[in-house]
C-alpha positions as CSV (number, residue, x, y, z in Angstrom):
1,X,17.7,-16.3,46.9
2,X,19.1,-14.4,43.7
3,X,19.1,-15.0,40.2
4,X,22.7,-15.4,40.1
5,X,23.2,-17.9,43.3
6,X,20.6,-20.0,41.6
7,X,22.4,-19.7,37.9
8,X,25.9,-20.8,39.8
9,X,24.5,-23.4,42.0
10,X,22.9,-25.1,39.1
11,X,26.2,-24.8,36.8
12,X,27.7,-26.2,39.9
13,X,25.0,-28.9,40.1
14,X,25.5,-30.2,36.4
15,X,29.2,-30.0,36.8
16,X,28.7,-32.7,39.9
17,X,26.0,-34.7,37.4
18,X,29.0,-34.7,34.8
19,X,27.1,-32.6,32.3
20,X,29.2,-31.8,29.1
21,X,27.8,-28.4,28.9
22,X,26.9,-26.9,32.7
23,X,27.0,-23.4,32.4
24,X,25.5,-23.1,29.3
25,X,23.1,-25.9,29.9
26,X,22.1,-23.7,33.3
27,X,21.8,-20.5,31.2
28,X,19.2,-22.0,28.4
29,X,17.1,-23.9,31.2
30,X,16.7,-20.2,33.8
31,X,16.3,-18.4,31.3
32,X,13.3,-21.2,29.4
33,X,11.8,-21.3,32.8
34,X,11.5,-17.6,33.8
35,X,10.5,-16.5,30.2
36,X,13.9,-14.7,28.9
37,X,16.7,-14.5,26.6
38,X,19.5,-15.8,27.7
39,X,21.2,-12.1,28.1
40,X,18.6,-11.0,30.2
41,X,19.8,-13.2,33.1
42,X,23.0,-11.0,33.3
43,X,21.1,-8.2,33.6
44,X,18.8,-9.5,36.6
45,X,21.8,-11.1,38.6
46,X,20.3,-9.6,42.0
47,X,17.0,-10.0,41.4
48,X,15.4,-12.5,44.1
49,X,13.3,-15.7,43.0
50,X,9.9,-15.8,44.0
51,X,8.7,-19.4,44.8
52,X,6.8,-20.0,42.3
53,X,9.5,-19.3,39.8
54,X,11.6,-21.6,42.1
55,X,9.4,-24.4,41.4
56,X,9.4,-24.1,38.1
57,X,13.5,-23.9,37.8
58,X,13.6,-27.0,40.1
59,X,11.3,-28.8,37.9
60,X,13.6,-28.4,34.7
61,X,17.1,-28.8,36.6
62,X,15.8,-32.1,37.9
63,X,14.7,-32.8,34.5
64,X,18.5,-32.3,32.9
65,X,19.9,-33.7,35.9
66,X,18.0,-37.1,35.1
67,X,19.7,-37.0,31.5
68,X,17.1,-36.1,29.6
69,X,18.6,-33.6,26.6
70,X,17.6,-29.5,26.9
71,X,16.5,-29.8,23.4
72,X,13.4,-31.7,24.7
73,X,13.1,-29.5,28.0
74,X,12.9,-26.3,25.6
75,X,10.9,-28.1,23.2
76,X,13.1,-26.6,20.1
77,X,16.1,-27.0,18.7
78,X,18.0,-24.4,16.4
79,X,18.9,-26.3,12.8
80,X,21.1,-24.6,9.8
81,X,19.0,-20.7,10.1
82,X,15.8,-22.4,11.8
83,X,14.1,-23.2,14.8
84,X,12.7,-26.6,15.1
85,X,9.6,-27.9,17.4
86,X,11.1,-31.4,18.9
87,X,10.3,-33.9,21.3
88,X,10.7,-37.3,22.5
89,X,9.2,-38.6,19.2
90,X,12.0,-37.4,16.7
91,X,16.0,-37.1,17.0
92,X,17.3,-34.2,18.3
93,X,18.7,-32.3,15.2
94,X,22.4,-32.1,15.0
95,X,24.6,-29.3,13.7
96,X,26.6,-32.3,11.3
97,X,23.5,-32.6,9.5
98,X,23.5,-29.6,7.8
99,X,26.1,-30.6,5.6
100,X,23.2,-32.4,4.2
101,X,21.2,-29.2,3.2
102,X,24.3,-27.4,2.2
103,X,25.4,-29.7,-0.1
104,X,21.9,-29.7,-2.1
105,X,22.1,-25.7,-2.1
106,X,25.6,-26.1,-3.5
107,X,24.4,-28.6,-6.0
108,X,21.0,-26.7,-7.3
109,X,22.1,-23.9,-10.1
110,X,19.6,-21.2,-9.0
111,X,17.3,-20.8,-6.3
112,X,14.5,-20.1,-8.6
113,X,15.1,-23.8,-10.1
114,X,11.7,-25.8,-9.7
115,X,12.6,-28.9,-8.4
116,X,11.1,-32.1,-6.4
117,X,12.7,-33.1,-2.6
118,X,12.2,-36.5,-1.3
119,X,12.9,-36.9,2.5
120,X,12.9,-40.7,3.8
121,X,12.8,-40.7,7.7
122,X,12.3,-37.2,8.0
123,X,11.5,-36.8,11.8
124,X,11.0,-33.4,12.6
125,X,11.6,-32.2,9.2
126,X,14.7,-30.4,9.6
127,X,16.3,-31.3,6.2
128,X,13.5,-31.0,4.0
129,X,12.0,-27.9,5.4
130,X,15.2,-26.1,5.5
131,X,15.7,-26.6,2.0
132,X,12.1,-26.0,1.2
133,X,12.7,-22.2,3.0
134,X,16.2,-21.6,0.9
135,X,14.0,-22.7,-2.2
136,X,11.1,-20.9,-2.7
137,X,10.0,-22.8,-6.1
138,X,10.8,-26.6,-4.9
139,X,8.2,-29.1,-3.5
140,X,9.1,-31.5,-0.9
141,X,7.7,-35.0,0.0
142,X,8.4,-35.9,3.4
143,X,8.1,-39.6,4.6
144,X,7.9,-41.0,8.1
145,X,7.0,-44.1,9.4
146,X,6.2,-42.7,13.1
147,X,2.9,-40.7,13.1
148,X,3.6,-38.8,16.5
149,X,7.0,-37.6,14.2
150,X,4.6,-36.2,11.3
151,X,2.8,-34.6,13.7
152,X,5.6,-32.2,15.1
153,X,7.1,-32.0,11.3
154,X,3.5,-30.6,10.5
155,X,3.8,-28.2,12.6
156,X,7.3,-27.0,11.9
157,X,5.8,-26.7,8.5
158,X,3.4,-24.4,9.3
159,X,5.7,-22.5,12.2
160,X,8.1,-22.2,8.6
161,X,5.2,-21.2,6.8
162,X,5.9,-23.8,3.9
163,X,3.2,-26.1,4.7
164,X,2.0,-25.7,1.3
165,X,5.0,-27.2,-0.7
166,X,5.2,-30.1,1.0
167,X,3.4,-33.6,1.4
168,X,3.8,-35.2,4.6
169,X,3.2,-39.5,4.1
170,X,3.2,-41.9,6.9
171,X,4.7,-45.0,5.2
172,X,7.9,-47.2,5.9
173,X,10.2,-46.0,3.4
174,X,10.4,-49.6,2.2
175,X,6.7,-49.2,0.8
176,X,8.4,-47.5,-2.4
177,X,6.2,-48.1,-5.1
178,X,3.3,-45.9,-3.1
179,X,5.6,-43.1,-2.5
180,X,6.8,-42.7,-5.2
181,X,3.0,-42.6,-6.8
182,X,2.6,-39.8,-4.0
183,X,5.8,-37.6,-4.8
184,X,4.7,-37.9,-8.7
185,X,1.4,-36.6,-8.3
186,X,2.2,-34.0,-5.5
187,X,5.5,-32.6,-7.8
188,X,4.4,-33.3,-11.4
189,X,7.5,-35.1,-11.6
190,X,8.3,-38.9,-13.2
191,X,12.0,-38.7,-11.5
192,X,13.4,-38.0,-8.4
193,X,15.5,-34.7,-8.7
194,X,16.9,-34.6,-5.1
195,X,16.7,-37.8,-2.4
196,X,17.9,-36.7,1.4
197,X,17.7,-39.2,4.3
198,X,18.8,-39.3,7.8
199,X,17.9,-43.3,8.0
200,X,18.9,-44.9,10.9
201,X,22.5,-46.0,10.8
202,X,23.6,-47.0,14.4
203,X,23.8,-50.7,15.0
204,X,22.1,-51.4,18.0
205,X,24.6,-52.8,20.4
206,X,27.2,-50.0,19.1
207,X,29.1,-49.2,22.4
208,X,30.0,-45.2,21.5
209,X,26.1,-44.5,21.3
210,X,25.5,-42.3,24.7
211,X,23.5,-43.9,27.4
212,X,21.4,-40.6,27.7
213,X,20.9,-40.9,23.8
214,X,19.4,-44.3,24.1
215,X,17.3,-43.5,27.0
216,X,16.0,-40.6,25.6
217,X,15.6,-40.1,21.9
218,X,13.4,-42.7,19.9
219,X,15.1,-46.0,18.7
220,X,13.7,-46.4,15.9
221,X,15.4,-43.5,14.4
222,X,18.9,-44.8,15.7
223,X,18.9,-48.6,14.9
224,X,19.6,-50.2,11.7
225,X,21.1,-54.1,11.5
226,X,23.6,-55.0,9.4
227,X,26.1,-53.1,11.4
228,X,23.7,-49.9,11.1
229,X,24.2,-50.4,7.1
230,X,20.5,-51.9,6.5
231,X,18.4,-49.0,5.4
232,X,21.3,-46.7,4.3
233,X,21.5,-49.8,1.6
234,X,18.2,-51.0,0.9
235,X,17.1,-47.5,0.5
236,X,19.5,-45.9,-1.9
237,X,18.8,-49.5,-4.2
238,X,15.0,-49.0,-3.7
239,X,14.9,-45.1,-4.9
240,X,18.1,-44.8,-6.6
241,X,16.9,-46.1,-10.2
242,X,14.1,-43.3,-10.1
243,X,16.5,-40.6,-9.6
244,X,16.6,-38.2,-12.4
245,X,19.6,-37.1,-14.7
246,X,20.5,-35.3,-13.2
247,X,19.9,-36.2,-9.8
248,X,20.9,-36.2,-6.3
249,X,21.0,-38.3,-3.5
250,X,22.4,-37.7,0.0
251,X,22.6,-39.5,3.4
252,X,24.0,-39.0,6.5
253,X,25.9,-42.2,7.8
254,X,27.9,-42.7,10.9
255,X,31.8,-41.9,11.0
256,X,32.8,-45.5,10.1
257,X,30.6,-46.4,7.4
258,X,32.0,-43.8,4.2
259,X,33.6,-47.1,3.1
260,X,31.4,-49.7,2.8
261,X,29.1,-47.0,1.5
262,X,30.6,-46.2,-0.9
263,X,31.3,-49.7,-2.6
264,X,27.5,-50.1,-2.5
265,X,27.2,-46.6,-4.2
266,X,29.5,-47.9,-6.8
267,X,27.9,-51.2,-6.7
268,X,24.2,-49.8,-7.5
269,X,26.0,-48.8,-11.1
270,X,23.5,-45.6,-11.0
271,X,25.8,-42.6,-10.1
272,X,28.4,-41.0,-12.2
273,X,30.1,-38.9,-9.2
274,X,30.0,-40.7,-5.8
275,X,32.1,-38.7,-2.5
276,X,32.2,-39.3,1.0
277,X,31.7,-35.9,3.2
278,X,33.5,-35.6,6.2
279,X,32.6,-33.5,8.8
280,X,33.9,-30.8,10.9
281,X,35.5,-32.9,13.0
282,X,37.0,-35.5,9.7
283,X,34.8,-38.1,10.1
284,X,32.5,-39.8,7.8
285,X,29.2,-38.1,7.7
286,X,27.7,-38.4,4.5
287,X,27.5,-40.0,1.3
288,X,26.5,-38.1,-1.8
289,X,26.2,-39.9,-5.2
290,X,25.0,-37.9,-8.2
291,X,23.9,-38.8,-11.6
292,X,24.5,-36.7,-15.1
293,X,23.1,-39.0,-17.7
């Protein structure tokens, strides 16, 4: 059998398994499994499988076809100019999270600024490590409270080469008093400069949240009470009176939450500029409150 019945076979495959993404989804999974770019499969349409490379491919089609996401087939996952080591212990990144890193590049004057990054329930890393790449004078502390997540953030630390600009704590973000002791002494800094967080901000029996999603990527990083509202909230009170003037804090939120979070922004009586960013598609996605002084 050729490369190119088993690439349509497979598209045709996911297309029966209702796979959003069949084609493209076949593409990234042949080409993982027999070691090439994705371009390369064009240019080896007639060359026959060997068994052993048979194996492999059926191994990683059954795999997708059971639900579980490429990202964690692959192992990676591409994030704002990076690539990302992930697997079943941290969320997938996703591209609506990089408004998250734009906005603090937007924010900060100069690249060359020299400036402290707090990231509460930082999973893979993907938010404080891109920002700690695009800044080459900032330090980051980077909280989780899953060790197996701190693990693969470690290493997409050193994969990034930043690994020594950044503290990596496993706490529950609610422990606040001890991280903030550990981003003083590892920044220099009394205040908070720049606060990011993707907390978890689904409420658990939300029926939109995709059954593979659930299955798949860990809860704990998808599951807040309160509607999904509890950490976004108890959070921002926690570290918002040790942001510094000026500061910044940012957190991604789900599409029907701008809102409420925004009356608890203006509730916390700490920011001077509060927004809701939507997203590419006009929903909610974020909520940035910044303080002048």
């Amino acid at each position: 059998m050729k490369l190119k019945e088993i690439l349509d076979k497979t598209t045709a495959f996911f297309k029966d398994k209702k796979i959003e993404t069949p084609r493209l989804d076949a593409e990234l999974l042949l080409a993982h499994g027999l070691k090439l770019d994705r371009i390369q499969l064009y240019l080896r349409f007639d060359q026959p499988m060997k068994e052993d490379e048979l194996v492999v491919l059926r191994e990683l089609v059954r795999r997708r076809a059971s639900g579980e996401p490429v990202a964690y087939i692959l192992g990676y996952r591409d994030f704002y100019k990076y690539r990302f080591e992930v697997n079943s212990s941290v969320l997938i990144p996703r591209p609506e999270t990089e408004h998250i890193v734009e906005e603090v590049l937007s924010w900060v004057k100069t690249n060359d600024d020299t400036i402290g990054i707090l990231d509460l329930g930082a999973g893979s890393g993907c938010i404080g490590l891109s920002l700690l790449k695009e800044l080459p004078n900032a330090r980051l502390v980077s909280v989780d409270m899953s060790e197996s997540a701190l693990v693969v953030a470690k290493r997409n630390a050193q994969m990034l080469e930043v690994s020594d600009r950044v503290k990596f704590v496993h706490a529950d973000a609610a422990q606040w008093e001890t991280i903030l002791s550990v981003y003083k002494e590892w920044t220099g800094f009394d205040k908070i400069d720049v606060l990011v967080s993707n907390p978890p901000y689904i409420a658990p029996q939300d029926p939109q949240v995709e059954e593979n999603v659930r299955k798949f990527e860990p809860s704990t990083a998808l599951f807040a009470e309160d509607n999904g509202l509890a950490l976004l909230k108890s959070w921002s009170q926690l570290y918002g009176s040790q942001l510094n003037t000026p500061g910044l804090m940012l957190m991604e939120m789900g599409m029907s939450q701008g809102a409420a979070m925004r009356e608890h922004f203006q509730n916390l009586k700490i920011f001077n500029e509060i927004n809701v960013i939507k997203d590419l598609s006009g929903h909610d996605r974020v909520i940035r409150g910044v303080t002048h002084g």
